[in-house]
N, C-alpha and C positions, 0 to 999 in steps of 0.2 A: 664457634658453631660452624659447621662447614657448609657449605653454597651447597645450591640446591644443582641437579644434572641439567642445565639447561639445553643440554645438545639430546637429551632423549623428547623436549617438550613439540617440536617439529614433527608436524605429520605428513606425512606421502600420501596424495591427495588423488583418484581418477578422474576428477573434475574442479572445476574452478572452486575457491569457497563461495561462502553461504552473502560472503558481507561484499565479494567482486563481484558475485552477479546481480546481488541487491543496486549497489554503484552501477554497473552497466544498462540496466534496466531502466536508471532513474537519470540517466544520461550525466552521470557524474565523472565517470570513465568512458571514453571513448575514442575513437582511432584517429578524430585530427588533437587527442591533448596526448602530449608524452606524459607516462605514468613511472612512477618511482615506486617499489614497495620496499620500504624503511624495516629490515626485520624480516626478512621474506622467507626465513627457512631454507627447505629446499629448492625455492622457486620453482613451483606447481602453478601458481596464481601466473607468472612472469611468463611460464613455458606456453601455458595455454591463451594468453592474448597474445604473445608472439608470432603463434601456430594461427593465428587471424590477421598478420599485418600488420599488428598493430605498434606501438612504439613504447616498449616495456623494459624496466633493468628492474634489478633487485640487489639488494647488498645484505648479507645477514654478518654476524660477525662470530660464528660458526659455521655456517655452511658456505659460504660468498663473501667472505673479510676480505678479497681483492676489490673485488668492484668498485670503482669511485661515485663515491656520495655527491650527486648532482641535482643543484633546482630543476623542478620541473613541477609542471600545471596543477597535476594532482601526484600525490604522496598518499600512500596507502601505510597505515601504522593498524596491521591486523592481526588481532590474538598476540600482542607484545606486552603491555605494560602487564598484562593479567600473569605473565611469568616471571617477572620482576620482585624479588624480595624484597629490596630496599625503597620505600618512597621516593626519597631525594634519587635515588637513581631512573622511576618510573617519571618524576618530574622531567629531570634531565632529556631523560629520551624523547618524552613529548616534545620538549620546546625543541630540539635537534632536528625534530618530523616536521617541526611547523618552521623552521627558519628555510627546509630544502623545500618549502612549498610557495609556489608562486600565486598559485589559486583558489585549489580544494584540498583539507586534509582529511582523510578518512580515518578513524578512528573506532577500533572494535574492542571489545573483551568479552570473555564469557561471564554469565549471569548466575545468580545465585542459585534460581532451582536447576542449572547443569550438574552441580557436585552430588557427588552419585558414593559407592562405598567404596570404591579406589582412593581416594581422599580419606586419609585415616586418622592423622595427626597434625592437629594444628599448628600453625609457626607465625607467628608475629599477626597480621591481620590475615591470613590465608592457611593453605594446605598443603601439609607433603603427601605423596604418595609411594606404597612401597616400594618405588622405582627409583625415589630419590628427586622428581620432579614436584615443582611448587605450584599452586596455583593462587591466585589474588579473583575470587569470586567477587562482579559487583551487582550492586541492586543497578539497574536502568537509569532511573532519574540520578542516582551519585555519580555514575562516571561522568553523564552530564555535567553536571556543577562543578566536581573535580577537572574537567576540562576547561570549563567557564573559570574556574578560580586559578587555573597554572595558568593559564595565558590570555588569560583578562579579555578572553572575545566570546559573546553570548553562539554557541554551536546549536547545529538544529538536527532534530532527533530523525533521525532516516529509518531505524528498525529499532526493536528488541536488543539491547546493546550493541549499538552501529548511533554514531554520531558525527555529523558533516561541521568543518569548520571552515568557512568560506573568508578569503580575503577581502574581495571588494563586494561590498553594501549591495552593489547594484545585481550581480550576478546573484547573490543571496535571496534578493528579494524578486528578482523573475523565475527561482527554482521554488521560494516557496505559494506565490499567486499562481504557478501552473501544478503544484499540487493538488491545489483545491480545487482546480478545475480540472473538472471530472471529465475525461475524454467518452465520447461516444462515436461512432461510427458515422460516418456522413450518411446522408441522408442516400438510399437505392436506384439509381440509373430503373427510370419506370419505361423508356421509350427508346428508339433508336433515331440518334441525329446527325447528323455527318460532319457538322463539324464541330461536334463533342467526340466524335470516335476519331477524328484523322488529329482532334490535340487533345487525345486523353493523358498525354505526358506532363505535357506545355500546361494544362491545368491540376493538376494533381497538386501542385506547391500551394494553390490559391484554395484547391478546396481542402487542405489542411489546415491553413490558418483560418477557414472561416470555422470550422467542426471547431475549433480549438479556445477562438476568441468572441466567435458569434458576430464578426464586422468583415466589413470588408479592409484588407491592409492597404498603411501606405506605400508609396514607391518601393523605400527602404527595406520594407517588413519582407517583403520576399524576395529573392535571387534573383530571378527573372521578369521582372517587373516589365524591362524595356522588351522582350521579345513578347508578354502579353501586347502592351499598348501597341505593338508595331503589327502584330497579328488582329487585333480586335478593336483597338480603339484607343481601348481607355481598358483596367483594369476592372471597371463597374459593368462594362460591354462583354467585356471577356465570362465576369460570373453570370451572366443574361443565358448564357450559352449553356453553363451549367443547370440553371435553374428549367431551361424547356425538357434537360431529357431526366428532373426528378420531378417531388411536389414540392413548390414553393411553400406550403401551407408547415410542412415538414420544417425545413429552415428557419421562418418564424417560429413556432415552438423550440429550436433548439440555440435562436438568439434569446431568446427570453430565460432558456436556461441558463444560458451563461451569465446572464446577469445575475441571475441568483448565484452562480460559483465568485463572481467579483465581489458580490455582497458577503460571502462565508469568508473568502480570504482578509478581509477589509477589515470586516468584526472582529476576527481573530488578531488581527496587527493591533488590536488595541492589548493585545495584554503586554505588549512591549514598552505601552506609553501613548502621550500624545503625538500623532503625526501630522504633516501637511500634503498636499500633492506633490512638492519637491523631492520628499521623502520616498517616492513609489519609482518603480524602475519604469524609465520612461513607455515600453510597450502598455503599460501596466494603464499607465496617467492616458495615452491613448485610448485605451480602454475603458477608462470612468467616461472621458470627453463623449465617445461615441453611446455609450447604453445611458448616461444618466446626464449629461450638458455639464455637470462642473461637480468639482470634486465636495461643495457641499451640500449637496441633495445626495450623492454617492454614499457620505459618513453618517449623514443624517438617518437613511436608512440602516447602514451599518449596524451602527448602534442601536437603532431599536430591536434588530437585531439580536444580539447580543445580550441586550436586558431579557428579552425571551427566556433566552437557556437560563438564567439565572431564577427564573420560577417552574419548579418542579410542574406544576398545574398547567401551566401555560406548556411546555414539551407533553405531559400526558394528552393535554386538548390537542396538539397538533398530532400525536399517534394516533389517535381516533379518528382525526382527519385524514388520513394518510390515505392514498388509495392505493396502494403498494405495502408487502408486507403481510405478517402472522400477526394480530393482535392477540395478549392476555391478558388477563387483570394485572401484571406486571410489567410486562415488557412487548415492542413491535420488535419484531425479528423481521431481518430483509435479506435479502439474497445481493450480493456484491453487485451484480448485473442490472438489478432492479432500484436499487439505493438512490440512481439517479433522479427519481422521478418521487423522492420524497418530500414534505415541505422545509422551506428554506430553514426555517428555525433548529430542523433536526440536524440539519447539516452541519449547521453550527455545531451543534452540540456532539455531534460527533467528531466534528473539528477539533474540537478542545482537545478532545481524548484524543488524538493521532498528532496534535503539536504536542504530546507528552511522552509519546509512545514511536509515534514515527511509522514504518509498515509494517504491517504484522504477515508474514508469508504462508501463504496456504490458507489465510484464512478468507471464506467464503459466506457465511453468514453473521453478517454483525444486529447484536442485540441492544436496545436502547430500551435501558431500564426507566420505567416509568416511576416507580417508588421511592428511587435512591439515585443520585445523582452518577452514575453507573454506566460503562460503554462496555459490552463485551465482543470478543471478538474471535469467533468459534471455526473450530476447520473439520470440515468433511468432507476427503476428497476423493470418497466414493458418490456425493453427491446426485450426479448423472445417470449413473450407472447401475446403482442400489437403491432397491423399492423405499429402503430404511436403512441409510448411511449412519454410522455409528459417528460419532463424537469423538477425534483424535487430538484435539487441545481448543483447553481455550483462557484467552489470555484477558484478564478484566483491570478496565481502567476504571479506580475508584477518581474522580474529580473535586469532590471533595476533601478526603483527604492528600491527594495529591498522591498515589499508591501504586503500584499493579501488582497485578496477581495470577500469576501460571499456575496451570496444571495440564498434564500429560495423562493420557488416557490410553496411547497406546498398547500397555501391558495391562491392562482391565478385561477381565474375562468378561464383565457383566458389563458393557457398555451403553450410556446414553444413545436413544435414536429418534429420526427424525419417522414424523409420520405428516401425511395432506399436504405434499411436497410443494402443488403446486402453489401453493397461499403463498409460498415465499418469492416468486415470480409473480413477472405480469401475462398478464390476459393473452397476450400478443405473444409471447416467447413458444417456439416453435415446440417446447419440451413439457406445456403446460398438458395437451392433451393426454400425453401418454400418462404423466401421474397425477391427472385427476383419473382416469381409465382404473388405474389400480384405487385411488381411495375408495372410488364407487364400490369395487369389488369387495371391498374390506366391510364399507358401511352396511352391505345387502349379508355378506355374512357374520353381521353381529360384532364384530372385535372392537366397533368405539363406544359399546355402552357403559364399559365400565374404563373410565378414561386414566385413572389412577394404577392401573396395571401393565398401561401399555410402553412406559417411558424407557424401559431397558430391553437389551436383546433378550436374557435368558427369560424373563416373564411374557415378553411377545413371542417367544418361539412356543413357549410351555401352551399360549391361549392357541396358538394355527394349529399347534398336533392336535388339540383337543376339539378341531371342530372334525366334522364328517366330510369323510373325504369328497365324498358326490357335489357340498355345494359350488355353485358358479363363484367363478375371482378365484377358488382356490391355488391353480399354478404360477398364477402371478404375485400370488401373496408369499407362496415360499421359495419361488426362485430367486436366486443369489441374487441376479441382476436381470435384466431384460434382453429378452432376446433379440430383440431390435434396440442399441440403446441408442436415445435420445443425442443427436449432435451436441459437441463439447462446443460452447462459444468461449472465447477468451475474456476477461474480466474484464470492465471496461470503467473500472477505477482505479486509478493510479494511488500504491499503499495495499490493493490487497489481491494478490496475486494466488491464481490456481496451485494448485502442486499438480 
């Protein structure tokens, strides 16, 4: 049987991939680690962090069989083994990626609903196509386990087929306690103070670890520690300074979040097993010391935690508590932006589902199924801009059976839309006025009475032609998008990223 074309499987890229700037984003690549990609093709991925400074080689053994095969911090193994016919040789190549890696392996393939009708005829567990190229389509969670079972180290799920395989414990375990912690914005400069403006530099490092960790660091934790103390005092003198030109009241509500994001990470480390504080990357144990005094009142909560997600009743009580979010008789729908401000149990709960799943990109409103143990995770990234953004994918993590499940919307004539945009924000978001502005318009002329009509574009365009043209709301109802549109804020959850 003769070999598949593997020199046509290489594609010429105008921008980085999908799984480098996932890595990049998630600070697994970047310009103090040298990067190796294992497989690199054309070296598109190599050309464009190069084109940034950064410290990049590639070796393919088609397109770059010169290059020498060199350890380095992170090792990029992207879209390789999925072209690989033979198992023992996809094994092979794995451990090969993981022996040149000193720190992070990165590991991609394409997923099952990618194969499309180019994929004609079967071959062994995969596909040819009439080009004579293979493909090895996997489910998500298998490449997982197939990674975990060739080189007997538990990998951790970064995206939609994209999985991280870390060396050392402890870098492992401070990439995934800063996942969980949900970044938000510091707290707004309310005042003007001179000497907050003459060291807005000199403080910039301090008030990121505290947005980040909700404490104030020690010495160590930031670079500059010695030019604070020698400018301010003390480090606790220097955030004094901070806190006159914000609201202090601001900062306590956003240490008190962070405790809840150390409790979601915390809860979540229990599906690996019993831990102890040794076990935590020390920034991490830092951080129990200061929001909770000792690591067991930290677990003690944890865990109760966690018992939560495990009764359906107890997640639906806390959607209803939610003050954030779409309630339905099924599910609270929330908007990425807003997510922060839900209760801790749901976080959990949607924890689970992203330590299975990893980031899901573009998506923007995640759904927590109240009926069924259920996380979906839905992308509309006309969002902003569109009165009633259509539904462009969405990717459902079943939890009980352990499952996911895509679907692509984009070739859908008749697409899912959102409608009472602003319910999916908070009260406070700059963007709420303008679309409650339009729901009003909709409600006064009639289009939510019959609410079973309005869930797709082609039935809500068929109800707007049919009302009269004269009533008030109507321009806002059928234009594309707004004519002022609402500021784009950036996503301010790490895992689910605008497009």
């Amino acid at each position: 049987m003769a070999g598949s074309r593997r020199d046509l499987t290489a594609m010429s890229r105008a921008e980085a991939s999908r799984p480098l700037r996932i890595a990049v984003e998630h600070g697994i690549i970047c310009k103090s680690r040298a990067f190796f990609d294992y497989g690199c093709g054309r070296g598109d991925d190599v050309e464009w962090l190069v084109s940034m400074g950064w410290k990049a080689r590639g070796w393919d053994p088609i397109h770059r069989p010169d290059t020498r095969r060199t350890r380095s911090e992170t090792v990029g193994l992207t879209y390789v083994v999925n072209v690989i016919e033979d198992p023992a040789e996809r094994e092979r190549v794995l451990h090969e990626a993981w022996k040149l890696t000193s720190g992070i392996l990165v590991v991609s393939a394409r997923l099952e609903d990618e194969r499309d009708d180019a994929h004609l005829k079967p071959r062994a567990d995969g596909w040819m196509t009439n080009r004579g190229t293979f493909q090895r389509f996997y489910d998500h969670l298998e490449l997982g386990e197939w990674i975990r079972d060739t080189l007997d180290v538990e990998p951790v799920a970064a995206a939609p087929g994209m999985w991280y395989v870390f060396r050392r414990f402890a870098e492992r375990e401070e990439f995934l306690a800063r996942r969980y912690m949900i970044r938000v914005p510091a707290p707004r400069q309310r005042k003007s103070d001179a000497a907050f403006v003459e060291n807005r530099e000199l403080l910039k490092e301090l008030i990121d670890f505290f947005a980040l960790h909700g404490r104030l660091p020690v010495a160590p934790e930031v670079t500059n520690s010695n030019e604070l103390t020698e400018k301010f005092g003390s480090i606790g003198r220097a955030f004094r300074v901070v806190e006159t030109v914000t609201d202090r009241d601001e900062w306590l509500l956003l240490t008190e979040r962070r405790r809840i994001d150390l409790l979601v990470y915390l809860a979540l480390k229990c599906f690996e097993g019993d831990y102890r504080m040794r076990d935590l990357a020390p920034v991490t144990q830092r951080d129990v010391r200061a929001h909770y005094q000792s690591f067991t009142k930290a677990s003690a909560a944890a865990r109760k935690l966690l018992f939560g997600v495990g009764s359906l009743e107890m997640v639906s009580f806390a959607c209803r508590s939610s003050t954030v979010g779409k309630l339905t008789p099924s599910a609270l729908y929330v908007h990425v932006d807003a997510f922060e401000y839900v209760p801790g149990i749901l976080k959990v709960y949607e924890g689970c589902a992203r330590r299975l799943i990893g980031e899901v990109t573009g998506a923007n409103i995640i759904k927590l199924h109240r009926d069924s143990k259920k996380v979906s995770y839905l992308s509309y990234p006309d969002f902003d801009t569109d009165p009633h953004p259509g539904l462009h994918r969405s990717d459902v993590v079943d939890l009980g059976a352990r499952r996911l499940g895509s679907r692509s919307y984009r070739q859908d004539s008749n697409v899912p839309i959102l409608h009472r945009k602003e319910e999916f924000i908070r009260r406070v978001d700059p963007r709420w006025e303008p679309f409650h502005a339009v729901t009003k318009a909709e409600e006064e002329a009639g289009l939510y009475q019959d609410t079973s009509r309005i869930g797709y574009r082609a039935q809500w365009e068929a109800l707007v032609e049919a009302l009269p043209g004269s009533l008030p709301g109507l321009k806002p109802i059928r234009d594309k998008g707004f004519k002022d549109a609402p500021p784009s804020f950036p996503a301010q959850t790490p895992g689910f990223k605008k497009t």
